[in-house]
Structure formats: structure tokens, C-alpha cells
PyMOL Python script that loads the backbone (N, CA, C, O; Angstrom):
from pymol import cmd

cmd.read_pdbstr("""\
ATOM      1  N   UNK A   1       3.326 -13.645  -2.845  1.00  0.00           N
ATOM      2  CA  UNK A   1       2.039 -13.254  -3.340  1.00  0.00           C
ATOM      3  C   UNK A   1       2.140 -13.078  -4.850  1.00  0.00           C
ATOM      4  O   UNK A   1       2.911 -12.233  -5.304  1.00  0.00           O
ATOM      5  N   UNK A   2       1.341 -13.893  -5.702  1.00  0.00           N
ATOM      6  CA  UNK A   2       1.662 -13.290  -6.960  1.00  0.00           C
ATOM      7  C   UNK A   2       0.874 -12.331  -7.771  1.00  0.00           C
ATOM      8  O   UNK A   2      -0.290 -11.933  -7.814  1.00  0.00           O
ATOM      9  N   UNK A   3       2.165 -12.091  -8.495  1.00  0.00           N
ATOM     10  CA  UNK A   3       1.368 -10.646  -9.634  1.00  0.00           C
ATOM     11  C   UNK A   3       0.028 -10.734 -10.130  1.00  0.00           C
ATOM     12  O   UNK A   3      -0.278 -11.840 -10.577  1.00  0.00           O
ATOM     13  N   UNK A   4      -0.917  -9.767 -10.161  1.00  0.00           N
ATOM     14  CA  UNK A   4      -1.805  -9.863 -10.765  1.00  0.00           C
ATOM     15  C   UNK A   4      -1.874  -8.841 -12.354  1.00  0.00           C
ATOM     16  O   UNK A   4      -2.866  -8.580 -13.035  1.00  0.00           O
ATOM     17  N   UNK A   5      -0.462  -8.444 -12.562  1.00  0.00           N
ATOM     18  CA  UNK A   5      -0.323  -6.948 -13.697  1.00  0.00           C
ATOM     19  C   UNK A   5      -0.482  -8.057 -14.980  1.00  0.00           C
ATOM     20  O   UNK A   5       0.429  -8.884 -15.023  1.00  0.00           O
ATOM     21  N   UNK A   6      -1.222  -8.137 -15.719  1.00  0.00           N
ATOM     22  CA  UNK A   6      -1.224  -9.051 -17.234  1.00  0.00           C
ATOM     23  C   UNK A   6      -0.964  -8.139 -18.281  1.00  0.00           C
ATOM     24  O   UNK A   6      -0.502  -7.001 -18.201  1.00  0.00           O
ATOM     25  N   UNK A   7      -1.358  -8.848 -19.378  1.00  0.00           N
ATOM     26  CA  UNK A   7      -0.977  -7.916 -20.715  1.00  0.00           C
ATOM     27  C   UNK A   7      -2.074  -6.917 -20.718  1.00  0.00           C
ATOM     28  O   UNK A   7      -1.873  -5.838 -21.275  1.00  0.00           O
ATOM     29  N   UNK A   8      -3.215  -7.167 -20.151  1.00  0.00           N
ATOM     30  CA  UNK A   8      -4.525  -5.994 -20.588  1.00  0.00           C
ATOM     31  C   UNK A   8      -3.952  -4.607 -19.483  1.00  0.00           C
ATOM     32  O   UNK A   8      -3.828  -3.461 -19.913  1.00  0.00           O
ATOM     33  N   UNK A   9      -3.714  -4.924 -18.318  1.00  0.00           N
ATOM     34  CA  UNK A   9      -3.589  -4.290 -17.118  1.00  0.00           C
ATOM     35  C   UNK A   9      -2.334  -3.160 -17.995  1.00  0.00           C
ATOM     36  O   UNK A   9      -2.325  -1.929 -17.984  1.00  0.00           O
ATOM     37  N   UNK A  10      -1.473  -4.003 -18.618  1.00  0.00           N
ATOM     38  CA  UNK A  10      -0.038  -3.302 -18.687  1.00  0.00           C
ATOM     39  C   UNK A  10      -0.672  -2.558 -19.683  1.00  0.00           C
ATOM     40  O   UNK A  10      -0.186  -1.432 -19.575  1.00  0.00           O
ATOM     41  N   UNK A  11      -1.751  -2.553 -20.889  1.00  0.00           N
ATOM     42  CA  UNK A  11      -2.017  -1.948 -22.403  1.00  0.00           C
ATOM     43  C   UNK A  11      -2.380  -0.909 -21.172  1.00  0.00           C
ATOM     44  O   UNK A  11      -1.389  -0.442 -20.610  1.00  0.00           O
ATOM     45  N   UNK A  12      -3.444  -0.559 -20.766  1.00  0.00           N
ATOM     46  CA  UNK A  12      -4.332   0.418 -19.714  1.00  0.00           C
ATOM     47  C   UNK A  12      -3.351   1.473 -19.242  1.00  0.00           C
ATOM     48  O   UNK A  12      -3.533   2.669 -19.473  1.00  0.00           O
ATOM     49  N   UNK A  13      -2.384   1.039 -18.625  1.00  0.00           N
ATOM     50  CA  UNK A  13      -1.002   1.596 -18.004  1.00  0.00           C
ATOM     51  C   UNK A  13      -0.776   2.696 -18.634  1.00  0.00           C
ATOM     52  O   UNK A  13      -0.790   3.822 -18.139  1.00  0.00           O
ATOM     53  N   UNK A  14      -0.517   2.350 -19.975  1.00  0.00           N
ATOM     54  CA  UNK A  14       0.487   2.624 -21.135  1.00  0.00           C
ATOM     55  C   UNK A  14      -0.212   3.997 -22.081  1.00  0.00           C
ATOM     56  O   UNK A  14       0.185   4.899 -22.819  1.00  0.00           O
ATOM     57  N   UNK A  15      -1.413   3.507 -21.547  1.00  0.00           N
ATOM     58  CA  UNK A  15      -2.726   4.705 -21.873  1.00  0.00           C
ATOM     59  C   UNK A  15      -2.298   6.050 -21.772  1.00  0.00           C
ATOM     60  O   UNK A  15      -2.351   6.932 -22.629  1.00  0.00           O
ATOM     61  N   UNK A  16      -1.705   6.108 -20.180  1.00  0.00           N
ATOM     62  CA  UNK A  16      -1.630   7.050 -19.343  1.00  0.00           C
ATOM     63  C   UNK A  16      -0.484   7.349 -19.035  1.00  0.00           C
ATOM     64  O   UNK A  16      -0.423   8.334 -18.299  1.00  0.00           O
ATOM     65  N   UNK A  17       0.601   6.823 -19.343  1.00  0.00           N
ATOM     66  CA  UNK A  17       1.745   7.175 -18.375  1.00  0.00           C
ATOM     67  C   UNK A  17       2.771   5.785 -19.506  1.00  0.00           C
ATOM     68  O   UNK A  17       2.614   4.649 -19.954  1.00  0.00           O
ATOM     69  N   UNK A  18       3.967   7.085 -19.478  1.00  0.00           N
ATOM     70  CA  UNK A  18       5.046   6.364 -20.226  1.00  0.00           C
ATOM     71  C   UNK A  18       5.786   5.505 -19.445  1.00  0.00           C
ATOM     72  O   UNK A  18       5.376   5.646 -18.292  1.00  0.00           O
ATOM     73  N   UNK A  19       6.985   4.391 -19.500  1.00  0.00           N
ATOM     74  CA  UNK A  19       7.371   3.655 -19.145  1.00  0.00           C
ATOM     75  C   UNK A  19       7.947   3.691 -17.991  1.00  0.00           C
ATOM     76  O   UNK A  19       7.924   2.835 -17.107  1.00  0.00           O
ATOM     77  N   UNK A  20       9.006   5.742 -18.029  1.00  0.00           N
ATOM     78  CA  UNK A  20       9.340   5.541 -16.667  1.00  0.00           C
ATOM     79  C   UNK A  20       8.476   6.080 -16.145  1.00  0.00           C
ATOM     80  O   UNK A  20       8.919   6.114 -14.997  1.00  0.00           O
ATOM     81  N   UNK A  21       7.428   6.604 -16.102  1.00  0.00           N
ATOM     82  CA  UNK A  21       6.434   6.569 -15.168  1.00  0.00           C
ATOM     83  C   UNK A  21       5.756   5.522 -14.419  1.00  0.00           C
ATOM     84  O   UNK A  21       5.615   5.533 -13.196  1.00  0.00           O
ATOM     85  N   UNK A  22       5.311   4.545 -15.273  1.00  0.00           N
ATOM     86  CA  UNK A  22       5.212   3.078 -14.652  1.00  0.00           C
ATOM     87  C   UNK A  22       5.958   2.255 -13.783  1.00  0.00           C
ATOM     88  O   UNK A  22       5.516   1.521 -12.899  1.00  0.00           O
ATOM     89  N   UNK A  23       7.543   2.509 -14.229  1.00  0.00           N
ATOM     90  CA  UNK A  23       7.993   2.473 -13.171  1.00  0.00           C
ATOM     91  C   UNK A  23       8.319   2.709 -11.751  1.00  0.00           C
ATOM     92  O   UNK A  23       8.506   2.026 -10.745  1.00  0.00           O
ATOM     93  N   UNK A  24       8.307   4.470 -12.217  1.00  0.00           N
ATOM     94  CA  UNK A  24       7.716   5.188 -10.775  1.00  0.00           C
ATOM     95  C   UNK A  24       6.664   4.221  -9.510  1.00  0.00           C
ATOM     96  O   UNK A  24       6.792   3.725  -8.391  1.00  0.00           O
ATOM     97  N   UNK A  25       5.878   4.344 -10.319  1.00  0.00           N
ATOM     98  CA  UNK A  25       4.344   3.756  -9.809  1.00  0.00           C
ATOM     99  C   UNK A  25       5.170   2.718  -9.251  1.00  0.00           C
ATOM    100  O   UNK A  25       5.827   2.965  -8.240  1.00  0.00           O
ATOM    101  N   UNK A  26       5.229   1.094 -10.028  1.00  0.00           N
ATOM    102  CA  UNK A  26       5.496   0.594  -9.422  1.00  0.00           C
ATOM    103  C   UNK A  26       6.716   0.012  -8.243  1.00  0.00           C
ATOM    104  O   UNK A  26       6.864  -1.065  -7.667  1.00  0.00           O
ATOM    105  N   UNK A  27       7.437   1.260  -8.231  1.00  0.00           N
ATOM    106  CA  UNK A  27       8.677   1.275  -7.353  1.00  0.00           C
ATOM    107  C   UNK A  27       7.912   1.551  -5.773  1.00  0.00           C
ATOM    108  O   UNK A  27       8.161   0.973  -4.715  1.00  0.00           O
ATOM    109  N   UNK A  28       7.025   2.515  -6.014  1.00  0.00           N
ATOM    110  CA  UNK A  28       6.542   3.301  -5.233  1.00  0.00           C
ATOM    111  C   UNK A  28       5.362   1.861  -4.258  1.00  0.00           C
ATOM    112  O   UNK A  28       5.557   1.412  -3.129  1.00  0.00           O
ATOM    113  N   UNK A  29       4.387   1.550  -5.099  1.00  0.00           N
ATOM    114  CA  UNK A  29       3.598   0.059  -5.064  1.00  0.00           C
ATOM    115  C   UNK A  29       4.175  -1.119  -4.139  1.00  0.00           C
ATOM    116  O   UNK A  29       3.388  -1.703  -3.394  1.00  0.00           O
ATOM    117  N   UNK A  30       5.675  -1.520  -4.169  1.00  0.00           N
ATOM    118  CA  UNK A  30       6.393  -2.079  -4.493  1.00  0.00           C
ATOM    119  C   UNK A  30       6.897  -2.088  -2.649  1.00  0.00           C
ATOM    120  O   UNK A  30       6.749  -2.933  -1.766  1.00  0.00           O
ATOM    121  N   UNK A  31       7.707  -0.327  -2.675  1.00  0.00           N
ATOM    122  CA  UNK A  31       8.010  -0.197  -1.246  1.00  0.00           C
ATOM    123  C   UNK A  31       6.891  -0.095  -0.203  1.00  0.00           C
ATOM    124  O   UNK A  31       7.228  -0.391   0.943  1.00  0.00           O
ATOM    125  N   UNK A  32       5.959   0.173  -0.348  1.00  0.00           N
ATOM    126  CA  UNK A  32       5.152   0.330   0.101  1.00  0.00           C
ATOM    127  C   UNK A  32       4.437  -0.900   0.744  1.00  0.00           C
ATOM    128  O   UNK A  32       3.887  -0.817   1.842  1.00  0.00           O
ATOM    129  N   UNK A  33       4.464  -1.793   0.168  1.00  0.00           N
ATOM    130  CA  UNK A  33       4.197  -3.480   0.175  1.00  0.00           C
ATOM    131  C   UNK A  33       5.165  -4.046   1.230  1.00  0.00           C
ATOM    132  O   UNK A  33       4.735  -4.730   2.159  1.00  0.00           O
ATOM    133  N   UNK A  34       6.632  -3.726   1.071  1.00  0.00           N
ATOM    134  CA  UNK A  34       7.516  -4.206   1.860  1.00  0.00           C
ATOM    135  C   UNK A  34       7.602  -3.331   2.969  1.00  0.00           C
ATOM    136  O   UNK A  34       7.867  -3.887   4.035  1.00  0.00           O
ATOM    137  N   UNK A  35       7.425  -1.938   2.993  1.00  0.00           N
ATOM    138  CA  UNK A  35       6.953  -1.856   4.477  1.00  0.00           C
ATOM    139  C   UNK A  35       5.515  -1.980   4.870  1.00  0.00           C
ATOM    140  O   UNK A  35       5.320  -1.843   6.078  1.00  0.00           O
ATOM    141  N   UNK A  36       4.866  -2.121   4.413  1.00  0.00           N
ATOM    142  CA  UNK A  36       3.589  -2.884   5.128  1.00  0.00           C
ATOM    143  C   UNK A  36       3.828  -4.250   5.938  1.00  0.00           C
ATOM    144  O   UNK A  36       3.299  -4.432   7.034  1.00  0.00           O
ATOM    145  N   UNK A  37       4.737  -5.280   5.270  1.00  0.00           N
ATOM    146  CA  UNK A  37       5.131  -6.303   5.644  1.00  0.00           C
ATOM    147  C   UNK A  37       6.114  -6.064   6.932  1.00  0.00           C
ATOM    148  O   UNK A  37       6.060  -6.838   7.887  1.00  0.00           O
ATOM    149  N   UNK A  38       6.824  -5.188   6.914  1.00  0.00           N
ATOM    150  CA  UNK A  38       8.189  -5.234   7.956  1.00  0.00           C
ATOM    151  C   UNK A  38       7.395  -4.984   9.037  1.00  0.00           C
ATOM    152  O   UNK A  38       7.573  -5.718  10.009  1.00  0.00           O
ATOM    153  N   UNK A  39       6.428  -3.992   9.126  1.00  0.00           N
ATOM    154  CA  UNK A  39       5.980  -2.969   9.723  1.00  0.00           C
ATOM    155  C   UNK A  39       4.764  -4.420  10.807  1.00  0.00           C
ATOM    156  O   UNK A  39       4.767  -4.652  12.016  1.00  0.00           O
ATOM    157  N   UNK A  40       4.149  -4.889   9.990  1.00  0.00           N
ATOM    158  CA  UNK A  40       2.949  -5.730  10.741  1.00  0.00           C
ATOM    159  C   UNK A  40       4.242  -6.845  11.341  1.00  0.00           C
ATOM    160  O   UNK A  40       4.063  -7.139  12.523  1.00  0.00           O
ATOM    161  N   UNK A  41       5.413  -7.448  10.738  1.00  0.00           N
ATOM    162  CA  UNK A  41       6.348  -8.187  11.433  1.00  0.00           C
ATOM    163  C   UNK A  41       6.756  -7.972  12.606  1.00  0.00           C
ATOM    164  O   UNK A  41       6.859  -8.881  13.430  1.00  0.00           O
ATOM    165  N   UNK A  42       7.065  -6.678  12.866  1.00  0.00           N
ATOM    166  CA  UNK A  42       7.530  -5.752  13.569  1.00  0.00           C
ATOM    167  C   UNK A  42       6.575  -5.532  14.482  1.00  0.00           C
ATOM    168  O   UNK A  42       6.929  -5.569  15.661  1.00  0.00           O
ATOM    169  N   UNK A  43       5.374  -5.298  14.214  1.00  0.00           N
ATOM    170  CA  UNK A  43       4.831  -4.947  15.079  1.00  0.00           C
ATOM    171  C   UNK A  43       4.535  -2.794  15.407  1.00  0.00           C
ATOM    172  O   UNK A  43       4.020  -2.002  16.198  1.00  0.00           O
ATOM    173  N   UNK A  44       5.143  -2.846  14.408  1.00  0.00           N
ATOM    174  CA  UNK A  44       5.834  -1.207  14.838  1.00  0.00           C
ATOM    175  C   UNK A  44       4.765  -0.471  15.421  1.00  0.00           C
ATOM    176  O   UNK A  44       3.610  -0.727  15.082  1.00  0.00           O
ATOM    177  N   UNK A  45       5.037   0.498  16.336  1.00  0.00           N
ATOM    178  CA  UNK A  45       3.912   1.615  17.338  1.00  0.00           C
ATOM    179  C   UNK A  45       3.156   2.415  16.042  1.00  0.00           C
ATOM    180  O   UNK A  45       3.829   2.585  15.026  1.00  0.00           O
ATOM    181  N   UNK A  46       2.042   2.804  16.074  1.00  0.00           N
ATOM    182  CA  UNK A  46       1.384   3.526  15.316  1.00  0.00           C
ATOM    183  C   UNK A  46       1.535   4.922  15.682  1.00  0.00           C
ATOM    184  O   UNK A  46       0.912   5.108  16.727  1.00  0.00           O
ATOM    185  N   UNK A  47       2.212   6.201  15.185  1.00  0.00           N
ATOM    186  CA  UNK A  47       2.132   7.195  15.420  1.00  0.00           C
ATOM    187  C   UNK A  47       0.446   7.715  15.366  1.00  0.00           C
ATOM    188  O   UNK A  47      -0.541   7.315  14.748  1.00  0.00           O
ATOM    189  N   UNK A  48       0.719   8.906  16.437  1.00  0.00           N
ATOM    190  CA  UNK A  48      -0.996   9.447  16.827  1.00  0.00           C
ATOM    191  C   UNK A  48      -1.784   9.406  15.689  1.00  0.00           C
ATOM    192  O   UNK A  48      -2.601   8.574  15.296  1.00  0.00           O
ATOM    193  N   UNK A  49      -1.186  11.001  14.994  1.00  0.00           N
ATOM    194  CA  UNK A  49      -1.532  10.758  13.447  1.00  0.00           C
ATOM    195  C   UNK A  49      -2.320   9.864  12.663  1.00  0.00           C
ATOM    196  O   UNK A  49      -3.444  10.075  12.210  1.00  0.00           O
ATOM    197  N   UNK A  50      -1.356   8.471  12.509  1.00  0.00           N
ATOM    198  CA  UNK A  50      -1.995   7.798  11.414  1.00  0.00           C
ATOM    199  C   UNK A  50      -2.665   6.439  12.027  1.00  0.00           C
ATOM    200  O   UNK A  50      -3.236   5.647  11.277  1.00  0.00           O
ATOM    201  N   UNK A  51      -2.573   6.242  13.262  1.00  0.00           N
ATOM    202  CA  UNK A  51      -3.942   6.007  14.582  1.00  0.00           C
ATOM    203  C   UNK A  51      -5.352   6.871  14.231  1.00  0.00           C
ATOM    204  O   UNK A  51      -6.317   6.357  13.666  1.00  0.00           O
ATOM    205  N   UNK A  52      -5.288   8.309  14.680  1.00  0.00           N
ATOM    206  CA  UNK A  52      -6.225   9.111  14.160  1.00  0.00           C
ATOM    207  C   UNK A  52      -6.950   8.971  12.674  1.00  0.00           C
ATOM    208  O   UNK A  52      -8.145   9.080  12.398  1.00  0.00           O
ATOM    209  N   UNK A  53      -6.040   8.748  11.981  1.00  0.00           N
ATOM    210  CA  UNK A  53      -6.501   8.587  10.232  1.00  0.00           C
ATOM    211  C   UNK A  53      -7.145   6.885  10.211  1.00  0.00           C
ATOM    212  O   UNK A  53      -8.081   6.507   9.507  1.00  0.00           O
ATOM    213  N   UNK A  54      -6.521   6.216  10.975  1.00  0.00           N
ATOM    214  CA  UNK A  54      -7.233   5.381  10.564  1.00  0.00           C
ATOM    215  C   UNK A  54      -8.909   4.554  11.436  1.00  0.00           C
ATOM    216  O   UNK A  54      -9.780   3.786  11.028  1.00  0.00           O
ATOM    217  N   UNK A  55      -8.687   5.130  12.511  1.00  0.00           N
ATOM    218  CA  UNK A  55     -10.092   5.645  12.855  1.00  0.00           C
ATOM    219  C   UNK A  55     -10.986   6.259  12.306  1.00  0.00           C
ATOM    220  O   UNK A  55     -12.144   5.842  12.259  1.00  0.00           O
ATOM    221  N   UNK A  56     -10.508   7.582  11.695  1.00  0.00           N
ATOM    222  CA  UNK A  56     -11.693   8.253  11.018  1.00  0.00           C
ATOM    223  C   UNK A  56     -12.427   7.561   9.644  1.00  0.00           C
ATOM    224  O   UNK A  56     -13.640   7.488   9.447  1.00  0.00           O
ATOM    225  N   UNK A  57     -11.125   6.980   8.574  1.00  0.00           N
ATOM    226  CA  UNK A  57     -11.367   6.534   7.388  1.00  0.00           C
ATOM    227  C   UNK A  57     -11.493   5.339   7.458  1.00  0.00           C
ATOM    228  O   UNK A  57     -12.320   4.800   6.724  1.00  0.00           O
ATOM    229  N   UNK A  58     -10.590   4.445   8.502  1.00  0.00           N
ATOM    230  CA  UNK A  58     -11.357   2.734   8.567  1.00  0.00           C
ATOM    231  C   UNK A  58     -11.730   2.135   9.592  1.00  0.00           C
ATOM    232  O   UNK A  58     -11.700   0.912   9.728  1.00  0.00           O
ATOM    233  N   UNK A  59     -11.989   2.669  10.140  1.00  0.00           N
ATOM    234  CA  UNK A  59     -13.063   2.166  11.448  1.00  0.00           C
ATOM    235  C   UNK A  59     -14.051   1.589  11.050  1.00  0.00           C
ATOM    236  O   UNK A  59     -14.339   0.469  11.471  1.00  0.00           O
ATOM    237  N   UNK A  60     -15.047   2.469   9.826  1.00  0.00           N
ATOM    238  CA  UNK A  60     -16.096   1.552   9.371  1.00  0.00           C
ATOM    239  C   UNK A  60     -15.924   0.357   8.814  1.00  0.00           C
ATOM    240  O   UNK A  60     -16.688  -0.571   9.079  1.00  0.00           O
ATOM    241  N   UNK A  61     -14.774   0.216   7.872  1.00  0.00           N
ATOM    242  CA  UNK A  61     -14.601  -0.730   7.308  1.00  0.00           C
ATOM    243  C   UNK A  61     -13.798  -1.942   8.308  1.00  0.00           C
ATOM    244  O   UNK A  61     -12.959  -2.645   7.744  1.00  0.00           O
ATOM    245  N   UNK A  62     -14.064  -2.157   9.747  1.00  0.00           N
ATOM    246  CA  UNK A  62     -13.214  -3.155  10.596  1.00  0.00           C
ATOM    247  C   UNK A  62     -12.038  -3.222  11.205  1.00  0.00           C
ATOM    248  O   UNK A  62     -11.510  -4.057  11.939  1.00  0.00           O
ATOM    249  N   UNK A  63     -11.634  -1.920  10.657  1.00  0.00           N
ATOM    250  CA  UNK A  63      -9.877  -1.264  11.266  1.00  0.00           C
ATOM    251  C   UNK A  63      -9.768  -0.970  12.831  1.00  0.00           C
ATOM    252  O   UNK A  63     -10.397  -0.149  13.500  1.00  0.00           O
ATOM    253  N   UNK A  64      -8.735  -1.931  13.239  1.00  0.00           N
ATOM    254  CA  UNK A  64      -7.973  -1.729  14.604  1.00  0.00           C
ATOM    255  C   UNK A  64      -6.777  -1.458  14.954  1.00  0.00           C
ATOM    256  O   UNK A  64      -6.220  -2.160  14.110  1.00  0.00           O
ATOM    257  N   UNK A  65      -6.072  -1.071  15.435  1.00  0.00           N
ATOM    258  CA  UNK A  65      -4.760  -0.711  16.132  1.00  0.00           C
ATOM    259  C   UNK A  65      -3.817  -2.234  15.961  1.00  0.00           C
ATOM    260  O   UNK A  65      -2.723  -2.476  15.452  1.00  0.00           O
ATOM    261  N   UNK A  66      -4.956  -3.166  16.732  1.00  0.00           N
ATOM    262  CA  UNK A  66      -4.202  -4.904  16.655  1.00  0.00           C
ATOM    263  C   UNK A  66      -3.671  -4.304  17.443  1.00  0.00           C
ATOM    264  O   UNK A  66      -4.030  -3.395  18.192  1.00  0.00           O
ATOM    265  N   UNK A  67      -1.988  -5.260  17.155  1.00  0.00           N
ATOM    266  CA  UNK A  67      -0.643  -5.360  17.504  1.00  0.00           C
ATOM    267  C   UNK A  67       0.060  -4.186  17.638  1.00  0.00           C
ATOM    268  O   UNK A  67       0.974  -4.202  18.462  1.00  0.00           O
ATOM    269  N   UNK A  68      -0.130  -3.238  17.068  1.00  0.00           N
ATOM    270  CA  UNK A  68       0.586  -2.034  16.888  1.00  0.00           C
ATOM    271  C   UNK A  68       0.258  -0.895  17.648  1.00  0.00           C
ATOM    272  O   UNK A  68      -0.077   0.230  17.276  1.00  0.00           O
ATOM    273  N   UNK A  69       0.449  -1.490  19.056  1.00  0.00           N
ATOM    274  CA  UNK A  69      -0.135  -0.640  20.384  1.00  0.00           C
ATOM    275  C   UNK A  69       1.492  -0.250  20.959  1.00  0.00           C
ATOM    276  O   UNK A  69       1.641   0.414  21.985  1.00  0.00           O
TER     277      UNK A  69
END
""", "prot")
cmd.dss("prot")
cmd.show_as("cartoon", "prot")
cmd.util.cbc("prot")
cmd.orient("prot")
């Protein structure tokens, strides 16, 4: 998938938050992405919890369980 971070995106960044902070961010961005990926590969069970959360907050927007029953 490619990057969408350009030079304007990175000036904006830089506004707010020093370098290793940006990094932070995007470490954080980053893992988060790769378990999203493992996770839908996988198939992995949805704990109650975040089943529950995502009923309440994306249900409207087309959100299902799928695969991850």
C-alpha cells in the first residue's frame, strides 16, 4: 500500500510534535497496520469487548463480525 505522508503532510507534523514524537506516532500507525493485517489473515476471534465496541460505534457505518466469529 503506498505512503500517502508528502512534504506538506510532514511541514503540518512538525507544527506539533518534534521528531521523536513523530516517530512515536508513526511506530505506533505502523503496528497497528500490521496487526490489522495478521489479525483479518488470521482470522482471529473477536473478544466480547471489542465485538461490543464495534457494534455500538460501527454498526452504522456497515461493520460486521465477518470472519472473526
Amino acid at each position: 500500500m503506498p505512503n500517502a505522508v508528502d512534504a506538506g503532510l510532514q511541514a503540518r507534523l512538525r507544527e506539533h510534535w518534534d521528531d521523536g514524537e513523530i516517530v512515536e506516532i508513526l511506530g505506533v500507525i505502523a503496528l497497528f497496520g500490521y496487526l490489522n493485517r495478521w489479525n483479518d489473515s488470521m482470522a482471529t476471534t473477536l473478544e466480547e469487548g471489542a465485538e461490543e465496541s464495534g457494534r455500538q460505534w460501527l454498526a452504522h457505518e456497515g461493520w460486521t463480525r465477518g470472519k472473526h466469529v
